[in-house]
DRENMIMI-183118 format. One line per 10 residues: their letters; for each residue z, y, x of C-alpha. Coordinates in nm, 3 decimals, always signed. Each point is the difference from the previous one (the first is absolute). Example, Ala and Ser with C-alpha at 12.3 -4.5 7.8 and 13.67 -1.06 7.14 Angstrom:
<rs>
AS = +0.780 -0.450 +1.230; -0.066 +0.344 +0.137
</rs>
This chain:
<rs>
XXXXXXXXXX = -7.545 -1.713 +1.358; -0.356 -0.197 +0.057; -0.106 -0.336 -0.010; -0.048 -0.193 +0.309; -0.201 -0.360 +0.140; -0.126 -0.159 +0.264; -0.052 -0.302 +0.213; +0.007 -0.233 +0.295; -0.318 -0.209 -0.014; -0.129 -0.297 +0.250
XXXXXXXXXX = -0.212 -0.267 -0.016; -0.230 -0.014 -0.291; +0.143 +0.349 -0.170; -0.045 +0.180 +0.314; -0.355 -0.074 -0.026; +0.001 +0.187 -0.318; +0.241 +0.247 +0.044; -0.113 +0.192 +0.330; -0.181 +0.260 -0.213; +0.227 +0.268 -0.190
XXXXXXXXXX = -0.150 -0.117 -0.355; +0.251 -0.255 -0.094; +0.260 +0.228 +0.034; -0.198 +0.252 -0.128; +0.023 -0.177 -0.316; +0.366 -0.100 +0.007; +0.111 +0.427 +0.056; -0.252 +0.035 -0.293; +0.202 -0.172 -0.240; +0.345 +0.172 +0.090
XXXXXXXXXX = -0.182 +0.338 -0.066; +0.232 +0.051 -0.307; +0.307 +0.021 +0.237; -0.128 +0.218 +0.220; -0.328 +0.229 -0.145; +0.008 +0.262 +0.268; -0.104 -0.176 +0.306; -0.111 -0.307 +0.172; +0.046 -0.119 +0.370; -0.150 -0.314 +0.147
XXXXXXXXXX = +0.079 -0.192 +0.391; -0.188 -0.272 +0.099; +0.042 -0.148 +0.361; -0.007 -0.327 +0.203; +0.341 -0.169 -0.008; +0.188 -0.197 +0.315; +0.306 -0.218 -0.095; +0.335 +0.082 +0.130; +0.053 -0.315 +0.226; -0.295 +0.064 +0.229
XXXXXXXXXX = +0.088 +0.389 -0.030; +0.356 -0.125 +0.125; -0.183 -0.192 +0.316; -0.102 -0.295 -0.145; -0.287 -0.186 +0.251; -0.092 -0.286 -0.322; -0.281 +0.219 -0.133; -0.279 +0.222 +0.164; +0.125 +0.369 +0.155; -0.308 +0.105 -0.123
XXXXXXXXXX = -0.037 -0.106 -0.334; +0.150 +0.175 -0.326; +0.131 -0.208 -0.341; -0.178 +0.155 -0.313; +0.039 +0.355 -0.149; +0.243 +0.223 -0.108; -0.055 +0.244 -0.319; +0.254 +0.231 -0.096; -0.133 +0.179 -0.346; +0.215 +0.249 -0.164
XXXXXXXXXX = -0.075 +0.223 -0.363; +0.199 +0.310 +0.026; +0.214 +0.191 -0.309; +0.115 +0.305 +0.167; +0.362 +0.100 -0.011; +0.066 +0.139 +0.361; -0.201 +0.148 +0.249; -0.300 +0.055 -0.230; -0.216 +0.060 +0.300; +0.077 -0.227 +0.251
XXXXXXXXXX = +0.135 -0.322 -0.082; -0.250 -0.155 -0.060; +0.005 -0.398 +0.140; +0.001 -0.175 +0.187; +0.236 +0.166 +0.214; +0.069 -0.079 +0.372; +0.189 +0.018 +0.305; -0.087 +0.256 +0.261; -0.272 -0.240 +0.166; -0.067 -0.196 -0.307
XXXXXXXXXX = +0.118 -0.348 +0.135; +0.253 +0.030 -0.327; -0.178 +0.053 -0.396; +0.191 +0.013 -0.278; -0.120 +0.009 -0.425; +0.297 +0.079 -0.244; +0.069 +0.013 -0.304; +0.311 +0.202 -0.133; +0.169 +0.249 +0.095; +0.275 +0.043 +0.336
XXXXXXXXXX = +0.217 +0.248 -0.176; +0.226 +0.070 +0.351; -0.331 +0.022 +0.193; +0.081 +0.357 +0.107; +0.352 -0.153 +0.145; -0.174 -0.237 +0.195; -0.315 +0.209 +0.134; +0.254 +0.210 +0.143; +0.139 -0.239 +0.136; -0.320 -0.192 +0.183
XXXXXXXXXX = -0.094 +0.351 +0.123; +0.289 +0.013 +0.176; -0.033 -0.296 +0.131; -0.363 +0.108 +0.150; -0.200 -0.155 -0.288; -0.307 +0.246 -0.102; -0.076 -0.040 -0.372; -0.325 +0.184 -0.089; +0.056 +0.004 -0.345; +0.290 +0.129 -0.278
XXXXXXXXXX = -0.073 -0.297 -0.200; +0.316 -0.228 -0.059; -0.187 -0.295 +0.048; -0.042 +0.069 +0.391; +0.347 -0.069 +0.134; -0.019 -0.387 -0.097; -0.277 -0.056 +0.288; +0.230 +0.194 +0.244; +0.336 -0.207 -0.092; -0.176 -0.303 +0.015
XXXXXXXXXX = -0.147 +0.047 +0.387; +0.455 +0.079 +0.040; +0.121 -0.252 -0.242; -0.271 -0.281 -0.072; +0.135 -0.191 -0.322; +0.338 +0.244 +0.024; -0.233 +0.284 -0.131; +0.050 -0.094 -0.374; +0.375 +0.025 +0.041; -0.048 +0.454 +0.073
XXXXXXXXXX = -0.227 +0.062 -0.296; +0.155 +0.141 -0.309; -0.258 -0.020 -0.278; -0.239 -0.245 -0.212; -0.250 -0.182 +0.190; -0.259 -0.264 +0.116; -0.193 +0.031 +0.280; -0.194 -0.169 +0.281; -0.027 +0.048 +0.392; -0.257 -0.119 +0.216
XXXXXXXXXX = +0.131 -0.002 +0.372; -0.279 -0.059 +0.193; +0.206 -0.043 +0.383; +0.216 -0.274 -0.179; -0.276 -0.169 -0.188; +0.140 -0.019 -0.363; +0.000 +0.133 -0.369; +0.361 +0.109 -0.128; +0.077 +0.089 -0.318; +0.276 +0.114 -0.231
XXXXXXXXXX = +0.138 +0.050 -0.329; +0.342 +0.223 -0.130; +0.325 -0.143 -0.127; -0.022 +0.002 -0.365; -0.416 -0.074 -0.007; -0.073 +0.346 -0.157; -0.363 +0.022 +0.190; -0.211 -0.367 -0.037; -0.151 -0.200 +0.282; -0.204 -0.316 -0.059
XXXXXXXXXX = -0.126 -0.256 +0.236; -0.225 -0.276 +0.103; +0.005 -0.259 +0.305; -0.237 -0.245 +0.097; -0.133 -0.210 +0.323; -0.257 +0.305 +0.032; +0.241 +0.339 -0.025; +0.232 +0.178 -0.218; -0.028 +0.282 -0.224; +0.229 +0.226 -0.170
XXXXXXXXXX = -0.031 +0.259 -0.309; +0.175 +0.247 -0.243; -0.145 -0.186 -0.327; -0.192 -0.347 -0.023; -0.294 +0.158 -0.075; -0.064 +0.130 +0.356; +0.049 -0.343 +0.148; -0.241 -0.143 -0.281; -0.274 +0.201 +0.155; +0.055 -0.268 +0.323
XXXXXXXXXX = -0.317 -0.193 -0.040; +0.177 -0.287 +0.164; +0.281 +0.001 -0.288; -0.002 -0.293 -0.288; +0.113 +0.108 -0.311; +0.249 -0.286 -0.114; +0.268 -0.069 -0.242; +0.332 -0.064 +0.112; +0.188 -0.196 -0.292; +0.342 +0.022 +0.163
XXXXXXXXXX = -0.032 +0.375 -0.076; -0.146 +0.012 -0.302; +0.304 -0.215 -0.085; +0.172 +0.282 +0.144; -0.129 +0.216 -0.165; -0.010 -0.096 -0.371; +0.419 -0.053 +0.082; +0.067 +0.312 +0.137; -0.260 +0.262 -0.140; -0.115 +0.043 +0.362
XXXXXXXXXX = -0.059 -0.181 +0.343; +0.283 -0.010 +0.258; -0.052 +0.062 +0.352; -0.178 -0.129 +0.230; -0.199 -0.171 -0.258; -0.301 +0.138 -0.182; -0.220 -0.125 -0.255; -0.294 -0.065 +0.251; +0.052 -0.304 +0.266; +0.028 +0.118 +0.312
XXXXXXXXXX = +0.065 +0.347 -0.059; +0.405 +0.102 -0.009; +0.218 +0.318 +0.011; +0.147 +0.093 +0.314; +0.366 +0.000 -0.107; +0.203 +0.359 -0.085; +0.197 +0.037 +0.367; -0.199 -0.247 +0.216; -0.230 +0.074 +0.274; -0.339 -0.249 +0.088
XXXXXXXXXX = -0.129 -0.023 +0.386; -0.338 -0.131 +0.057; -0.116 -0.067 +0.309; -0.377 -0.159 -0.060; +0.133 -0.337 +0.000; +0.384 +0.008 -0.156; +0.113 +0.166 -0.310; +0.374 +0.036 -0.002; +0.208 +0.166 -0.268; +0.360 +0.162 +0.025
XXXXXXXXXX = +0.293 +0.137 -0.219; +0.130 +0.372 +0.160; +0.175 +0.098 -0.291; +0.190 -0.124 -0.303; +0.305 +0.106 -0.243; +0.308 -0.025 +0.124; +0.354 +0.033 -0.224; +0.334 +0.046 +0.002; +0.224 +0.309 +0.068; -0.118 +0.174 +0.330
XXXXXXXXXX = +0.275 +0.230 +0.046; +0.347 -0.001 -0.147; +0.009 +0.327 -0.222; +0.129 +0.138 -0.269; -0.184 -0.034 -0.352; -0.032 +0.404 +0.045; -0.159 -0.033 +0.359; -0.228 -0.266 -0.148; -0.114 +0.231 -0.266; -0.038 +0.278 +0.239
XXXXXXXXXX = -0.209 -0.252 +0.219; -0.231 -0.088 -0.264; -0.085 +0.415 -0.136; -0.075 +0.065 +0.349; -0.260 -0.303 +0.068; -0.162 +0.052 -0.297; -0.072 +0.354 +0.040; -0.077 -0.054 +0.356; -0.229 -0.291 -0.123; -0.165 +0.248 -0.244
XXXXXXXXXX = -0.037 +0.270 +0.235; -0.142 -0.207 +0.246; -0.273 -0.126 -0.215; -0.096 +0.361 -0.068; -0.184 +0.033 +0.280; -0.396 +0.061 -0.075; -0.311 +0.254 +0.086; -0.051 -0.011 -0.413; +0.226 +0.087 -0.275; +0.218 -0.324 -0.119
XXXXXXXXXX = +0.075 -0.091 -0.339; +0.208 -0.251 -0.240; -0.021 -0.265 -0.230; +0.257 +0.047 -0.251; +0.125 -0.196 -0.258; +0.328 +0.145 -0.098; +0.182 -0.277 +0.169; +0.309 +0.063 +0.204; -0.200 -0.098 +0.342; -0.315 +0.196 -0.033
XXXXXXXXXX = +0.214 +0.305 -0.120; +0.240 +0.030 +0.290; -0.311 -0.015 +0.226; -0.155 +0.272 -0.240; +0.294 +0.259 -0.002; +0.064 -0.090 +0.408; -0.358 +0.031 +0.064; -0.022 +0.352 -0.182; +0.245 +0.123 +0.146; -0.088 -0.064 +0.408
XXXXXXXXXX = -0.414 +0.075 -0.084; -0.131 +0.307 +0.125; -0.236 +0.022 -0.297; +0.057 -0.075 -0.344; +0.014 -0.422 -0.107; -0.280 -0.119 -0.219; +0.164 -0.276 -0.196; -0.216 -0.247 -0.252; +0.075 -0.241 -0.294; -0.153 -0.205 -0.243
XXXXXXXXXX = +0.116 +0.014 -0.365; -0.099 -0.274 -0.254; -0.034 +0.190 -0.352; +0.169 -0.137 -0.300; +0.071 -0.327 +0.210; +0.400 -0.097 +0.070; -0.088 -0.063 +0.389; -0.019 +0.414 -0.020; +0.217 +0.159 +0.194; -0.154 +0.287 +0.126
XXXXXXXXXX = +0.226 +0.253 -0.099; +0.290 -0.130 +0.237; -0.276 +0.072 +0.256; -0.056 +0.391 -0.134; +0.412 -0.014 +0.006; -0.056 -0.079 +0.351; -0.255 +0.272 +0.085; +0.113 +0.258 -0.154; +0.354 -0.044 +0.160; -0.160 -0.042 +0.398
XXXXXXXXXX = -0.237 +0.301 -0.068; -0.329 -0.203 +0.025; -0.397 +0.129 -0.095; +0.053 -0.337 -0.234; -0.324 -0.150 -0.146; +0.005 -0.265 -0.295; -0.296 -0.261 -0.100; +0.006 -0.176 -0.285; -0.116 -0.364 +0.020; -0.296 -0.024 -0.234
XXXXXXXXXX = -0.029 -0.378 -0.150; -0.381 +0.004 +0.003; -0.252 -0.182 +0.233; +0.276 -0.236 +0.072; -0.202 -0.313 +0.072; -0.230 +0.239 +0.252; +0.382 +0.084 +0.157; +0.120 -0.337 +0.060; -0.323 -0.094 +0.125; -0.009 +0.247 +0.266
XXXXXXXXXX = +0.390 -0.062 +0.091; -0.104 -0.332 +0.055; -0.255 +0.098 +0.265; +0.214 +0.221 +0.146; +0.268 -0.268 +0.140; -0.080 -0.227 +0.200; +0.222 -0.258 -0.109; +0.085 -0.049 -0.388; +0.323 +0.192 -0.102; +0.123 -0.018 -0.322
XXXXXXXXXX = +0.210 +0.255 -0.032; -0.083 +0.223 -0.281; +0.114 +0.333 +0.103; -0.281 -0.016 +0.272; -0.212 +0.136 -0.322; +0.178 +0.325 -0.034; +0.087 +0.049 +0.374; -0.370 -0.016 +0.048; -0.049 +0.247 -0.241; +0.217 +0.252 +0.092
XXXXXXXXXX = -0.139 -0.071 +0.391; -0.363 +0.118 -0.123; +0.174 +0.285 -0.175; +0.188 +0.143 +0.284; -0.252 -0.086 +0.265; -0.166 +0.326 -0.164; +0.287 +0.204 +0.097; +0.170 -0.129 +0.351; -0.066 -0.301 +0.256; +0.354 -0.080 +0.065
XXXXXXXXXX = +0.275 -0.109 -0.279; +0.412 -0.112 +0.018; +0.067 -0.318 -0.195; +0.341 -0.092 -0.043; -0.097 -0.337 +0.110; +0.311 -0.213 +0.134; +0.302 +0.178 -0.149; +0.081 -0.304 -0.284; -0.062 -0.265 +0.349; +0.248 +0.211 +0.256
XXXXXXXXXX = +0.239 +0.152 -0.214; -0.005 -0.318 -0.298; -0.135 +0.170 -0.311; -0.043 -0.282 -0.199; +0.202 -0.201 -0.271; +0.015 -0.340 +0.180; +0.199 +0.189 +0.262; +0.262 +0.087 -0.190; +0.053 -0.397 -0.149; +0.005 -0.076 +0.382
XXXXXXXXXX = +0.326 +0.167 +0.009; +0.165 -0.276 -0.164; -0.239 -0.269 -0.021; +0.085 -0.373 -0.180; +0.284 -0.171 +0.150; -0.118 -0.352 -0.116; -0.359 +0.061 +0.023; +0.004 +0.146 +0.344; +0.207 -0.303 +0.109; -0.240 -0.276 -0.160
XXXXXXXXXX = -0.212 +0.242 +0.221; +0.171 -0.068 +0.353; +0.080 -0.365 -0.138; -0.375 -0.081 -0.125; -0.248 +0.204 +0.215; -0.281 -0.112 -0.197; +0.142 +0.013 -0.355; -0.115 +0.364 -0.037; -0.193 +0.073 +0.305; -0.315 +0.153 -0.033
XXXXXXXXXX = -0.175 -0.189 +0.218; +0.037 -0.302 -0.268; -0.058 +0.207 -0.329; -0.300 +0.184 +0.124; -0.133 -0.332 +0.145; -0.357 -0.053 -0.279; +0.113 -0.311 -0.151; +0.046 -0.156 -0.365; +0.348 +0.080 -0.189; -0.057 -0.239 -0.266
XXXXXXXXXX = +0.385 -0.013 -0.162; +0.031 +0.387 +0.087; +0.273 -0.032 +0.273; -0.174 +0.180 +0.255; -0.001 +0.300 -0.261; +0.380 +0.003 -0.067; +0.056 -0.016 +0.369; -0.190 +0.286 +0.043; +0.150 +0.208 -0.282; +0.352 -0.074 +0.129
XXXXXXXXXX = -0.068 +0.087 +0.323; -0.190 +0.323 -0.109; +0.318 +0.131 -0.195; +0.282 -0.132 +0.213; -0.159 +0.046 +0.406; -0.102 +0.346 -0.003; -0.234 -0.112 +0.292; -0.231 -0.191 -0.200; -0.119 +0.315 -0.185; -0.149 +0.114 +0.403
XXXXXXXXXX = -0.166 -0.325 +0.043; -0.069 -0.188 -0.326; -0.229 +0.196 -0.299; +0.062 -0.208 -0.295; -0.213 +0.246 -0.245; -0.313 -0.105 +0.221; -0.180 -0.332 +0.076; +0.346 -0.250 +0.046; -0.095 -0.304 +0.206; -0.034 -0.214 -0.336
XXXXXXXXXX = -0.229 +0.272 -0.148; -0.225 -0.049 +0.329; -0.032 -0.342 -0.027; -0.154 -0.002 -0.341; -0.216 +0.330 +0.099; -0.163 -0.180 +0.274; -0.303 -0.250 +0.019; +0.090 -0.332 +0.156; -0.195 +0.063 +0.313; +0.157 +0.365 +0.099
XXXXXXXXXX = +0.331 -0.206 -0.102; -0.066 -0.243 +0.257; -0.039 +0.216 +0.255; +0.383 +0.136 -0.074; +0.255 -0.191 +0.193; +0.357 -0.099 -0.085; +0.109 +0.336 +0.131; +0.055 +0.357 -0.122; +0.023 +0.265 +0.223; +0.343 +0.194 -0.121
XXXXXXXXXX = +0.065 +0.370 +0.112; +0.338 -0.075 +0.079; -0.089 -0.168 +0.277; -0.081 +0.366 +0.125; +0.331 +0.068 -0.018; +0.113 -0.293 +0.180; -0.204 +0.032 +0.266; +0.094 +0.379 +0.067; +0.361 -0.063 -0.015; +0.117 +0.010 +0.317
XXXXXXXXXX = +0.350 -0.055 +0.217; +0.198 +0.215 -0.348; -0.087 -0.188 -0.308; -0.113 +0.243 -0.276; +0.184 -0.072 -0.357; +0.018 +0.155 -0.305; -0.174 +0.337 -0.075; -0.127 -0.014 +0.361; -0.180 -0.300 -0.076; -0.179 +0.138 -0.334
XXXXXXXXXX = -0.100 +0.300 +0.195; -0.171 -0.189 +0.286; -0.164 -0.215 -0.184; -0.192 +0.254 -0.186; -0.034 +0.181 +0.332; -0.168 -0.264 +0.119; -0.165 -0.161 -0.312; -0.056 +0.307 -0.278; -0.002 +0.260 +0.160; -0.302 -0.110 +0.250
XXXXXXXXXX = -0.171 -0.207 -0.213; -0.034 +0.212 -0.331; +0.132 +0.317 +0.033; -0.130 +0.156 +0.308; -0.387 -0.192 -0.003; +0.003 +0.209 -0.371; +0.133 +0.290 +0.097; -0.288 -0.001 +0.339; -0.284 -0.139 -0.180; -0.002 +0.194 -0.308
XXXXXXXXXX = +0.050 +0.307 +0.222; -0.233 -0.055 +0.246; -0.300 -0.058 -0.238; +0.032 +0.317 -0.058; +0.000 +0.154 +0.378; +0.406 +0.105 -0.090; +0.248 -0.057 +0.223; +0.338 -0.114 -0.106; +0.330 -0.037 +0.226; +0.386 -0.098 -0.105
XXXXXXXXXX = +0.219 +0.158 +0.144; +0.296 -0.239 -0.127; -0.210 -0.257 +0.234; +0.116 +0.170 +0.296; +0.143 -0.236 +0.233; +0.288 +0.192 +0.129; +0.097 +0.088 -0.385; -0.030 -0.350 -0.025; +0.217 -0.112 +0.195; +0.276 +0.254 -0.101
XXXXXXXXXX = -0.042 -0.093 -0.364; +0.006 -0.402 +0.159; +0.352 +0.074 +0.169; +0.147 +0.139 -0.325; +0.269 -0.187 -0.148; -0.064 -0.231 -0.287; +0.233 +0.194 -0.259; -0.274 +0.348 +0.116; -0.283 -0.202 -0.101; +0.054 -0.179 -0.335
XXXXXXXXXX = +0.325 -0.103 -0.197; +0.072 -0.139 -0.317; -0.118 +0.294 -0.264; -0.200 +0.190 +0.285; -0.289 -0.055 +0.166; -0.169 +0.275 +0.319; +0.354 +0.093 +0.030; -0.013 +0.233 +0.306; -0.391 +0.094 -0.073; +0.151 +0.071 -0.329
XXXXXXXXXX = +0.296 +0.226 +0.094; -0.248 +0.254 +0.227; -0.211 -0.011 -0.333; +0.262 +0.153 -0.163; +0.027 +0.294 +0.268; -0.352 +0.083 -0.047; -0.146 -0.107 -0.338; +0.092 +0.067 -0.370; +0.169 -0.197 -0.157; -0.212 -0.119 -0.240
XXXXXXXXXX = -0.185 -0.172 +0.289; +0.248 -0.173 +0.201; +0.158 -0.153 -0.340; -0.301 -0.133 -0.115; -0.090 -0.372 -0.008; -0.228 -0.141 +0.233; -0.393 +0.000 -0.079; -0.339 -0.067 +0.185; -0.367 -0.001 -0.110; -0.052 -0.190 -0.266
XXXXXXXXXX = -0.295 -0.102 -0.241; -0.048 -0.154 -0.343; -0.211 -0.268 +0.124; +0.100 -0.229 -0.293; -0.107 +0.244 -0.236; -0.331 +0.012 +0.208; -0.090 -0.360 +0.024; +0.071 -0.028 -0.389; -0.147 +0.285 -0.064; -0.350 +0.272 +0.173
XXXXXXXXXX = +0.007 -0.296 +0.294; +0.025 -0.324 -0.204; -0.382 -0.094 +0.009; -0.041 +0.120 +0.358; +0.250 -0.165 +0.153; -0.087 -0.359 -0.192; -0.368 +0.061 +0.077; +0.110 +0.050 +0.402; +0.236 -0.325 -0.005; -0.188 -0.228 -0.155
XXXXXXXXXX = -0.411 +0.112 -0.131; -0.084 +0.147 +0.349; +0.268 -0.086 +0.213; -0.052 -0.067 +0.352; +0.320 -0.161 +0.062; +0.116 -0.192 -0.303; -0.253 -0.305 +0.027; +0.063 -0.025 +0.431; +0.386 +0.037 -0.014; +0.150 -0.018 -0.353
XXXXXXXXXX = -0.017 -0.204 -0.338; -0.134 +0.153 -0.215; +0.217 -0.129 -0.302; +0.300 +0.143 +0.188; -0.179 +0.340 +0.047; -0.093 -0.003 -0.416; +0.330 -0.106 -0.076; +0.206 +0.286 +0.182; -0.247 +0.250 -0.191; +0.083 -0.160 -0.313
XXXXXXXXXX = +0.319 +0.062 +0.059; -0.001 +0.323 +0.037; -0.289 +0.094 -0.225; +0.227 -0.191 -0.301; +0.329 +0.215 +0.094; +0.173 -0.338 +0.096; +0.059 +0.055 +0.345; -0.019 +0.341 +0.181; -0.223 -0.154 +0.306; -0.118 +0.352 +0.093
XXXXXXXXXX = +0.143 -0.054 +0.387; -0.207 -0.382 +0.010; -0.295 +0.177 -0.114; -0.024 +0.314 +0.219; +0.063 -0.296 +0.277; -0.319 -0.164 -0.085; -0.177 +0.302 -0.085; +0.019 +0.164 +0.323; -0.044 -0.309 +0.205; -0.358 -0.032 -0.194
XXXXXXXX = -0.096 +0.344 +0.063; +0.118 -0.048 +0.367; -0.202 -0.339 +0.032; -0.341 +0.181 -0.144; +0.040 +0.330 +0.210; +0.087 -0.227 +0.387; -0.090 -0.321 -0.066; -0.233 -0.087 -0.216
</rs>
């Protein structure tokens, strides 16, 4: 796990690139991911074409530098992986971030196949499949990860990212090179790189509580989507899909074979994500995910599981005895931290600075918490990140079971009665129409609750929120998630619980879940992998039938029925529950004066982007007890901390 940058620069940037200082300065910010080492490449750069033969250009010239930079967390191989790593005559360089949990499968492998690999470092096989594979390479590694090649004999820059998105990688193209990071702030150490607004986003953003791919919230600067690869070749940036989810029954089976299936992918998911050169621990919450990867994990460790928690004393979001239920019944050296209220405006300053983009989801706060916690103890952590998005945990699965008749056919009749696309769009809703569209389609289309937040800032909301100028710039289009899902359907159309669980895959999960779950980890030099984001268990749990997934009174159905075979009782039966914090007794209460002062006395962001009559009048809201606006206000309040710390 590390952080990882670099750059093809010509023209002007060349010019100031050629010495190792700029990316000096971009490794130096990633030295949270990756405190235990640094590595650095800088070297003259020829594009592919004239590589290939091409007589248009100069045999003798070169096109701008390359810089690979890389800051190293060390997980395997503590004393030699450190990158960039190469090919045997160093025409091929590789910086990764992640981890290649069947690297040992496919060393062997290349070895046999006359490849020498110097080092034990799992990183090291991707250079050696890409001089077999090229592009293919991606399709043999098992693991999270984003990472960049420079081939020097074909002239280009190629880069790639894993299937779900677990590891980041951010980018920026221009007439004068290309550059690529693990966070924003590497690529803001680019002295050639404008810091600008894009409104679209922010749009975006205030919707959904955080910024779909490939958008960010700085122009020119996007995400590199989960399962796509980018080739650069000095001249041409060209971006590709290798992977995406894919449903429907694979194999005829029984609904025991199915179940049999899905025990032995997960534990050979969790096994394979054991592999590390330092003891591995847990996050633990006492949910049925992170427990079954507890108890599994125990059991197949050579040395006793650390597993960690975070309790919340005398509040109702407490629940961390399910987690000691948990840890006392896998065996685990279990360690609890209480979340102490105080300092909180110091907190959700410094969780502001520590994503790059704005994401207002609220249990970042704890998760970053217990992250600095167990970073004492262990550099690598489970999550049981993806188990609710493969297996359908939540609610709004179960009402797709038997969704509205009429609605769903006023649906097919009237695309745009109840289409995202049309409710999200920022616009006026002066006889409140657009608002009882939206609540019908939120309780009658169980899809709606993927793609359209209704408890955040609606279209109509927006409108009012923003200043006429920032409106202007807002055209007559909102950019829906579902379209996601209708792009990535392919020749079998997905329907009904299928479709709820790709959308998430593809909107959720990447978006909010996993940026949290890295970020707030990383900040703290901790490693964290999921091993229900394994691709192959993926795709068994995506070729279970629907009635194994969710019915009617039952949602996790076949996660749920291995539960049962390894956990008490009292945890598989319990309701569902994440992180959770009383942010609306917060803003009316220890945070009230802090959080006006930030929107609207020294607010960087109100007066450029906002009214401020609409920010005063949300507050009121809440402040009075008329409305519960907590989720509006955490949207505003971490977009203004965000807009100090990067762009102000």
């Amino acid at each position: 796990m590390c952080g990882i940058c670099g750059f093809w620069a010509t023209g002007r940037n060349a010019e100031v690139a050629t010495s190792r200082a700029v990316l000096e300065r971009m490794v130096a910010a990633l030295e949270h991911r990756g405190p235990d080492g640094r590595g650095f490449l800088v070297e003259r750069a020829r594009v592919g074409a004239r590589a290939a033969g091409d007589s248009s250009r100069p045999a003798d010239g070169d096109d701008g530098v390359v810089a690979l930079g890389h800051a190293r967390l060390s997980i395997i191989d503590l004393a030699g992986g450190q990158q960039p790593l190469s090919n045997e005559d160093g025409s091929v360089r590789v910086v990764a971030n992640g981890e290649i949990y069947n690297y040992r499968e496919l060393a062997r492998g290349l070895a046999a196949r006359g490849h020498t690999l110097r080092t034990a470092s799992d990183c090291e096989v991707i250079v050696h499949l890409w001089e077999e594979k090229g592009a293919a390479c991606v399709e043999d590694l098992r693991g999270m990860f984003a990472f960049a090649i420079h081939d020097a004999r074909r002239g280009l820059v190629f880069a790639a990212r894993d299937r779900f998105g677990q590891k980041p990688l951010f980018l920026t193209h221009d007439g004068d090179g290309f550059a690529f990071a693990s966070e924003i702030k590497a690529l803001l150490r680019l002295p050639w790189l404008r810091r600008e607004l894009d409104v679209v986003a922010l749009d975006q953003f205030l919707f959904y509580q955080f910024v779909p791919d490939p958008r960010t919230l700085l122009r020119g600067v996007e995400q590199l989507p989960p399962g796509s690869t980018l080739t650069f070749d000095g001249r041409d940036l060209r971006i590709e899909r290798y992977w995406r989810p894919s449903f429907g029954p694979a194999v005829e089976l029984t609904d025991g074979e199915h179940l049999e299936r899905v025990e032995a992918a997960v534990r050979e998911a969790v096994v394979s994500h054991l592999v590390a050169d330092v003891p591995v621990g847990v996050f633990l919450s006492g949910g049925m995910d992170s427990s079954i990867a507890t108890v599994i994990a125990a059991r197949e460790s050579s040395k006793r599981l650390r597993s960690f928690s975070i309790s919340f004393p005398g509040e109702r979001q407490d629940e961390s005895r399910f987690a000691l239920v948990a840890a006392r019944h896998a065996g685990t050296e279990h360690r609890e931290f209480p979340f102490e209220p105080g300092h909180l405006a110091e907190r959700i300053d410094a969780l502001a600075r520590t994503f790059d983009q704005p994401l207002a989801d609220p249990a970042a706060l704890p998760l970053a918490y217990l992250s600095e916690h167990a970073a004492r103890e262990t550099k690598v952590v489970f999550t049981g990140d993806g188990g609710d998005e493969l297996f359908g945990g939540y609610e709004k699965y179960r009402r797709a079971v038997h969704p509205d008749w009429l609605v769903s056919a006023l649906d097919r009749v009237f695309p745009s009665l109840f289409s995202a696309s049309s409710l999200g769009l920022c616009a006026p809703d002066r006889f409140g129409l657009r608002k009882l569209r939206s609540r019908v389609a939120h309780r009658r289309l169980p899809i709606q609750e993927c793609v359209y937040f209704k408890s955040y800032w609606e279209g109509w909301d927006r409108h009012a929120l923003y200043a006429p100028p920032v409106r202007a710039l807002l055209d007559d289009r909102f950019e829906s998630l579902l379209e996601r899902v209708h792009a990535h359907e392919t020749r079998r159309r997905t329907a009904g619980v299928d479709r709820l669980l790709l959308a998430d895959q593809l909107g959720y999960l990447p978006g909010d879940l996993l940026p949290k779950t890295d970020f707030a980890t990383m900040a703290s030099g901790l490693e964290s992998r999921a091993p229900f984001l394994d691709h192959r268990l993926a795709e068994v749990a995506a070729g279970l039938p629907q009635h194994l997934k969710v019915t009617a009174t039952e949602t996790k159905v076949a996660l749920r029925r291995l539960g049962e075979r390894l956990l008490p009782r009292e945890l598989t039966d319990r309701p569902k529950h994440g992180f959770s914090v009383p942010l609306s007794e917060w803003f009316r209460g220890e945070l009230r004066d802090w959080v006006r002062d930030r929107l609207l006395g020294a607010s960087t962001a109100t007066s450029a982007y906002f009214q401020r009559e609409a920010v005063e009048r949300v507050l009121d809201e809440h402040t009075s007890k008329r409305k519960n606006r907590a989720a509006k206000i955490w949207a505003l309040l971490v977009f203004e901390l965000w807009h100090r710390h990067y762009l102000s």
